[in-house]
C-alpha positions as CSV (number, residue, x, y, z in Angstrom):
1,X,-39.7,2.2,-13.3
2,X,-37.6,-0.2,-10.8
3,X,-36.0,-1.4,-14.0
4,X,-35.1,2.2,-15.8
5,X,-33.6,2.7,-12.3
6,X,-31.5,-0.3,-12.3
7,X,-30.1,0.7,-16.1
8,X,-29.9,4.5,-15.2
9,X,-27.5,3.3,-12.3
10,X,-25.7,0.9,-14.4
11,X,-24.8,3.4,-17.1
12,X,-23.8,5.6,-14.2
13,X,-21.2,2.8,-12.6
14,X,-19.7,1.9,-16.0
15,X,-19.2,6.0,-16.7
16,X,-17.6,6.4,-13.3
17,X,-15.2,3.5,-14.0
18,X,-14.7,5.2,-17.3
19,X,-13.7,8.3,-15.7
20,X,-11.9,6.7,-12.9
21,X,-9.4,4.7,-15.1
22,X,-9.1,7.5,-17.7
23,X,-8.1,9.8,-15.0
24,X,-5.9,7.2,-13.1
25,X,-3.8,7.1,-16.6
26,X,-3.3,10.3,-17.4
27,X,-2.5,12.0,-14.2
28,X,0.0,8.8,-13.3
29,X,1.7,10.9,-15.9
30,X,0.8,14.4,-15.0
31,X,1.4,13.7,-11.1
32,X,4.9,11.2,-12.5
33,X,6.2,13.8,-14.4
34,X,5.9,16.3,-11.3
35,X,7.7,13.7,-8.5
36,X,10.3,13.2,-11.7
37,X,10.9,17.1,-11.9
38,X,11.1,17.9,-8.3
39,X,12.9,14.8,-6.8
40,X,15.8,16.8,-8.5
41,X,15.5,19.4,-6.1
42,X,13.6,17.9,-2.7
43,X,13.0,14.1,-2.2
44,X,10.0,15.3,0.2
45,X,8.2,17.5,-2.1
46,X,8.3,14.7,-4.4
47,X,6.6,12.4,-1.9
48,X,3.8,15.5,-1.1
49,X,3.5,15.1,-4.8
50,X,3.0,11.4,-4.6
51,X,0.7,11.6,-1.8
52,X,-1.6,14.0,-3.2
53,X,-2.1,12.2,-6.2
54,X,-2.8,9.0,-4.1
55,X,-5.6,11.5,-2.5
56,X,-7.1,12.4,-5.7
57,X,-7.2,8.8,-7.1
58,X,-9.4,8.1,-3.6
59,X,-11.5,10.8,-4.2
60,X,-12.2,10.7,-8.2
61,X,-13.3,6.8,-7.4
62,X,-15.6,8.4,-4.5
63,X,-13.7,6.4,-2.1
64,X,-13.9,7.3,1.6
65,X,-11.3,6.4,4.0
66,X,-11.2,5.9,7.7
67,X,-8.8,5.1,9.8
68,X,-9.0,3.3,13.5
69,X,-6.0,3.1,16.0
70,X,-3.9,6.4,14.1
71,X,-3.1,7.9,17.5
72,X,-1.2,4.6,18.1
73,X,1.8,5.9,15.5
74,X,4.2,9.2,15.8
75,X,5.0,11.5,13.4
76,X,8.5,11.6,13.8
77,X,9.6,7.6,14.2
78,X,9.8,5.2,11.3
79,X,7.7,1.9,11.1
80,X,8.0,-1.5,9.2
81,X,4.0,-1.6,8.1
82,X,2.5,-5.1,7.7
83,X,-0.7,-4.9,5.5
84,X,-3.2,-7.7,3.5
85,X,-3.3,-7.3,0.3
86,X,-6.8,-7.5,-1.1
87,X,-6.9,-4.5,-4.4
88,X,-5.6,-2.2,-6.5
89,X,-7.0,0.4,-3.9
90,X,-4.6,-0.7,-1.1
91,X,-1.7,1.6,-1.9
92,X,-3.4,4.6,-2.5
93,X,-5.8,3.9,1.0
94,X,-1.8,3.7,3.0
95,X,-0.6,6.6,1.2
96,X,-3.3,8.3,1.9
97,X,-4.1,7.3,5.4
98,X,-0.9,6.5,7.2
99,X,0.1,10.1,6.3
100,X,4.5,9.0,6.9
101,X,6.6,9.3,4.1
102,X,6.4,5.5,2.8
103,X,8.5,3.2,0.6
104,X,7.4,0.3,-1.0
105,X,9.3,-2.9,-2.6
106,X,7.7,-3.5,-5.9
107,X,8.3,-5.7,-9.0
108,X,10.7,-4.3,-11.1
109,X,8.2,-4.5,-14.6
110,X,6.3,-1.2,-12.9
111,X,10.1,0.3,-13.1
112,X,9.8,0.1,-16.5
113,X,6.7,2.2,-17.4
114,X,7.2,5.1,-19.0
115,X,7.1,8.2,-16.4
116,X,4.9,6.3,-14.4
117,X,7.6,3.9,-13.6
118,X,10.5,6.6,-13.3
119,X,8.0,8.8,-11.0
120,X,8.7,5.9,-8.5
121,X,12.0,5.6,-8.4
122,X,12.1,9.4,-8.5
123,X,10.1,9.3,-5.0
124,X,12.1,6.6,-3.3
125,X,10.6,3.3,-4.3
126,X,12.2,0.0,-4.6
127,X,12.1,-2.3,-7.1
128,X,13.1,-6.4,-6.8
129,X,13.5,-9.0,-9.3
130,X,11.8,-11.8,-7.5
131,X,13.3,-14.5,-10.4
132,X,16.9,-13.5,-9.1
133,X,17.4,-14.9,-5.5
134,X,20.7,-12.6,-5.2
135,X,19.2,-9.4,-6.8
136,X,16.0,-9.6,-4.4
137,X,18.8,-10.1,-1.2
138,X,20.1,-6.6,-2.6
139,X,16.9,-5.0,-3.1
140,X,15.9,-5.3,0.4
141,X,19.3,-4.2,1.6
142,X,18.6,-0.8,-0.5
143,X,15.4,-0.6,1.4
144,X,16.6,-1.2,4.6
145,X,19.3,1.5,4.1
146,X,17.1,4.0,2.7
147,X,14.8,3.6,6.0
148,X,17.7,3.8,8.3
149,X,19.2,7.2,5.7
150,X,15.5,8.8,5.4
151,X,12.6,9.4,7.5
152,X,10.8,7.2,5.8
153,X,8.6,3.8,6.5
154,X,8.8,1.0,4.4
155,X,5.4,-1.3,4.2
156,X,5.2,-4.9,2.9
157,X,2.5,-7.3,1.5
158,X,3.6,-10.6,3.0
159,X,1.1,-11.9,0.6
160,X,2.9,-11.3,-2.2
161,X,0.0,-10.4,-4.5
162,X,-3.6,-9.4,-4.2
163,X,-6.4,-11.9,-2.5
164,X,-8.5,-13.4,-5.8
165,X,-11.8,-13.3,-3.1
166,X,-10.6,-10.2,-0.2
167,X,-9.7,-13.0,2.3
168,X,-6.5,-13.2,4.1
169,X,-4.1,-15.6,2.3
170,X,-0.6,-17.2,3.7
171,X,2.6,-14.7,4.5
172,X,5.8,-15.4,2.9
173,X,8.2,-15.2,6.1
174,X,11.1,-13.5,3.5
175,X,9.0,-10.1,4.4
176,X,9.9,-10.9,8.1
177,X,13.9,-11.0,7.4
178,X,13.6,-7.5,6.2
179,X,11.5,-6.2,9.2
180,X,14.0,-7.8,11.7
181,X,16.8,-6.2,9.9
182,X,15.2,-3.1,9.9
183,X,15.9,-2.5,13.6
184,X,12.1,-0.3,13.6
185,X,8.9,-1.2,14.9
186,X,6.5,-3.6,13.4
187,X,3.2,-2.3,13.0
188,X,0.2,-4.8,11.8
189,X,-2.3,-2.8,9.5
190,X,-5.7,-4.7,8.3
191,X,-7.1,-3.0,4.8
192,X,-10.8,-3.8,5.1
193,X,-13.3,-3.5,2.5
194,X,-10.9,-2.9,-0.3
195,X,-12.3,-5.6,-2.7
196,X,-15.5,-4.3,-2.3
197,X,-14.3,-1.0,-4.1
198,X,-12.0,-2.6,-6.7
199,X,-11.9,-6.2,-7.2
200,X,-9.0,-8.0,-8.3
201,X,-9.0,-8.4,-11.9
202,X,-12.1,-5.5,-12.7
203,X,-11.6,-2.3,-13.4
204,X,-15.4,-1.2,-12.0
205,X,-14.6,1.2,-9.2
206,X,-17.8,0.6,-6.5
207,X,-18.0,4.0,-4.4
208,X,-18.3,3.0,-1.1
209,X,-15.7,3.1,2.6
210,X,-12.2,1.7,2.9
211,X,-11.3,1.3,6.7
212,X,-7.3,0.9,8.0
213,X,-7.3,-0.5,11.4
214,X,-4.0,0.1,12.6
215,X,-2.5,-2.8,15.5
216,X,0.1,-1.7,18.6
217,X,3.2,-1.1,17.4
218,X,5.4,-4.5,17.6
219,X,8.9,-3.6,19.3
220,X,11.9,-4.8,17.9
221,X,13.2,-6.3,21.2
222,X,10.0,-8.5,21.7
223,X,10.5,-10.2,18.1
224,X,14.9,-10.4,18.5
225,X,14.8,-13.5,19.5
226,X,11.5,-14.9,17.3
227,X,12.1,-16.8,14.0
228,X,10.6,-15.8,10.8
229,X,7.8,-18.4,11.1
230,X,6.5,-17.0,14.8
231,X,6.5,-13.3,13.6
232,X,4.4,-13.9,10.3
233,X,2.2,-15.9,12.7
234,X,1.7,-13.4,15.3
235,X,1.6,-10.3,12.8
236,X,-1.0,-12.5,10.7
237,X,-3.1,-13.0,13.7
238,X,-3.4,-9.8,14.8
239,X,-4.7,-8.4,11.0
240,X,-6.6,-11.5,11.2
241,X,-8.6,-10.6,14.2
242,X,-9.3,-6.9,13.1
243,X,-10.2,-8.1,9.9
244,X,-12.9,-10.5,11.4
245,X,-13.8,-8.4,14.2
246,X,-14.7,-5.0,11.5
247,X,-16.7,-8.1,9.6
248,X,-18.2,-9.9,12.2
C-alpha cells in the first residue's frame, strides 16, 4: 500500500510540473501579449498586467507566499531592493510580494524572446549586455533614470545568477555603484525557501511556502561615504542573518 502511495504521489508531482511549465509558456504569451498591447496606452496597467500574472504563476505551482517586515516599506517612496538569488521562483515571489511597481536589469538574450521578451521591455525592464563593459555602464544609467522618471523600484541580484545548492554566494560590488547612484533607500530582502520549490536546473515545481523577510530600509546618507566593498558586506550580512535565523 505504502508503495502504491509513493507512485500515486509521484505521478501526481511529475503532472503538476507538467501543468505548471505548460501553463508558465503559454500565458508568458497570453499575459506578454496583454503588457505589449496596453503599455501603448498606460505603463501602469501594463505592470498590473505583469503582476498578476506573476500571482497566477505562484498559485498554479501551489506556492504560498509570506512576507515578514512589509510594514517596514511605503507605498508611495521608491527603494533599491537587494535580494539572494536562489530559483526561478524568486521573481515572481518579489513581484508578487513586494506589491511596488518594480524594474529589473536582466540579460539582454530574454530581450529577445518572442512576446515574452517584448512584454518586458513593454513593462519597463532593463536589459544589459554583461560582455560589453560600456553597454552594461549605459544600461544601468537607463535604470537609474527610469527610477528617478517613474514610481518605480528597481531590485538587484548581487549574485549575478541563481545559488547551484540555495546558499548565499559572493555579491558583485558593481550592483552597489548603481544603488549609490540611485540616490533611494537600500532595502535588504532574504528569499528563503525558494530552492525548495524550484531548484536550479529542474523544472519539478514542489508545492510548499516561500517567505520574504524584508530588512530596515538602508538610507542613502548612512552609505555616502561607504565604498562598494563595505555596502555589499553590510547588505550581505544582514540577508545573511535572516536567512540563518528563518533556518536555524
Amino acid at each position: 500500500m505504502d508503495i502504491e502511495n509513493s507512485e500515486l504521489k509521484e505521478k501526481c508531482s511529475i503532472f503538476h510540473s507538467l501543468l505548471f511549465v505548460s501553463w508558465t509558456s503559454l500565458s508568458a504569451l497570453l499575459y506578454g501579449s496583454m503588457c505589449i498591447i496596453l503599455s501603448a496606452f498606460s505603463k501602469n496597467c501594463a505592470r498590473m498586467v505583469a503582476q498578476a500574472w506573476n500571482t497566477h504563476l505562484l498559485a498554479v505551482g501551489r506556492v504560498k507566499l509570506r512576507i515578514e517586515g512589509k510594514e517596514k516599506l511605503h507605498d508611495n517612496e521608491r527603494y533599491v531592493f537587494i535580494a539572494n538569488h536562489q530559483s526561478a521562483l524568486d521573481i515572481p515571489a518579489l513581484y508578487s510580494g513586494l506589491h511596488h511597481g518594480v524594474s529589473f536589469i536582466a540579460k539582454k538574450e530574454l530581450f529577445m524572446i518572442p512576446v515574452f521578451g517584448w512584454g518586458l521591455l513593454a513593462v519597463g525592464h532593463t536589459w544589459i549586455d554583461r560582455t560589453n563593459a560600456r553597454k552594461a555602464h549605459k544600461s544601468i544609467q537607463r535604470a537609474i533614470d527610469k527610477l528617478k522618471r517613474q514610481n518605480v523600484s528597481l531590485i538587484l541580484f548581487p549574485e549575478g545568477t541563481r545559488s547551484k545548492d540555495g546558499n548565499l554566494g559572493e555579491f558583485k560590488t558593481a550592483s552597489f555603484s548603481l544603488a549609490l547612484k540611485a540616490g533611494v533607500k537600500i532595502v535588504p530582502v532574504a528569499i528563503v525557501d525558494s530552492a525548495k520549490r524550484l531548484p536550479k536546473s529542474s523544472a519539478k515545481i514542489i508545492p510548499g511556502e516561500i517567505v520574504l523577510r524584508i530588512g530596515d530600509p538602508i538610507a542613502p546618507e548612512v552609505i555616502n561615504d561607504m565604498s562598494k566593498a563595505e555596502i555589499s558586506s553590510m547588505v550581505r550580512g544582514v540577508i545573511e542573518k535572516n536567512l540563518t535565523e528563518h533556518n536555524g
